[in-house]
N, C-alpha and C positions, 0 to 999 in steps of 0.2 A: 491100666498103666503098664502092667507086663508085657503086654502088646505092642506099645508106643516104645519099650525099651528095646525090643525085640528087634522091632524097624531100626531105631536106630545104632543098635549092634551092625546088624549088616548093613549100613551105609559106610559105617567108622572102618569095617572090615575091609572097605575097599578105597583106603585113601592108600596111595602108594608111599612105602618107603620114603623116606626125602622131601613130603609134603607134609602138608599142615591141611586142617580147614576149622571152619569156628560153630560154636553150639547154633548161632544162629543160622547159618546155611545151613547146618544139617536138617536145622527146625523147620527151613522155608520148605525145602526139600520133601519133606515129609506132609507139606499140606500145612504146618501148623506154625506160621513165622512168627505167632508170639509166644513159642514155647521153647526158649532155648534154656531158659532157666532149667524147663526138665530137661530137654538133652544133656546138661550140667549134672544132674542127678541121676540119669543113666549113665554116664561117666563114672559116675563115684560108686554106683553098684557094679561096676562093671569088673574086678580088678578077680575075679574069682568065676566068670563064666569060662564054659569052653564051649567054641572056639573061642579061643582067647581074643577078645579086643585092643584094638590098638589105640587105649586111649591116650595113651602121650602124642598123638597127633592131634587132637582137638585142645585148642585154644581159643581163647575170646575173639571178638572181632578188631580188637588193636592188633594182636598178635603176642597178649600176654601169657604166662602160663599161668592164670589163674583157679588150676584146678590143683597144683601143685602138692598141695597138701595134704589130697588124701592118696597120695601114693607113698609107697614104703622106703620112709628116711626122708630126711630133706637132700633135697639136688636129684633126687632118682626118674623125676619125670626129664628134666634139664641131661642129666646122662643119658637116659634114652634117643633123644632127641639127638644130640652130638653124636650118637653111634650109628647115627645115619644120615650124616652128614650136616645138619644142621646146627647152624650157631648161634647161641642163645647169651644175649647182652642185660643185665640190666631184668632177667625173667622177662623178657620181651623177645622173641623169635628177629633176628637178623633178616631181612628180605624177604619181611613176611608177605609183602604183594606179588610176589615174582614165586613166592611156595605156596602162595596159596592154590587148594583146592578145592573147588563147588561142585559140589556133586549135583546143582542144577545144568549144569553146561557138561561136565564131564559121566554124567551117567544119563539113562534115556528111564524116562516115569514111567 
């Protein structure tokens, strides 16, 4: 499973500033499209590795922030997000088809 985290640290590491992408692309990404649930759980260990991850860019496949709650305070993944320009309605990412990012189309396997 450390392995599978590992992967998915350095995919999340490379979603740029001002993007988004969701546990499931990362999962397809990685070979394993029904495993976004863990991408989800690498997310939630992730908040104490270094390099540091940039899990407030991963969100569901709506565009919710449904990881919200294992980051420190309520609103802290939602303020991350705003500090890089993004605007968050309703815990749901504002244009989230136009921020999204796939790291099957934007990175090379």
């Amino acid at each position: 499973m450390d392995d599978f985290f590992d992967l998915v640290y350095q995919v999340v590491r490379q979603i740029p500033p001002g993007r988004v992408s969701s546990y499931g692309a990362i999962a397809r990404y990685l070979g394993s499209g029904k495993s976004a649930r863990t991408v989800g759980w690498a997310m939630n260990a992730s908040h104490h590795v270094q390099p540091p991850v940039p899990a407030h860019r991963v969100v569901n496949r709506n565009g919710m922030l449904s990881g919200q709650h294992h980051f420190e305070g309520p609103g802290a993944m939602e303020a991350l997000l705003n500090a890089e320009g993004i605007s968050v309605v309703d815990h749901c990412v504002v244009g989230f088809n136009e921020l999204f990012w796939d790291p099957s189309v934007e990175l090379m396997l």
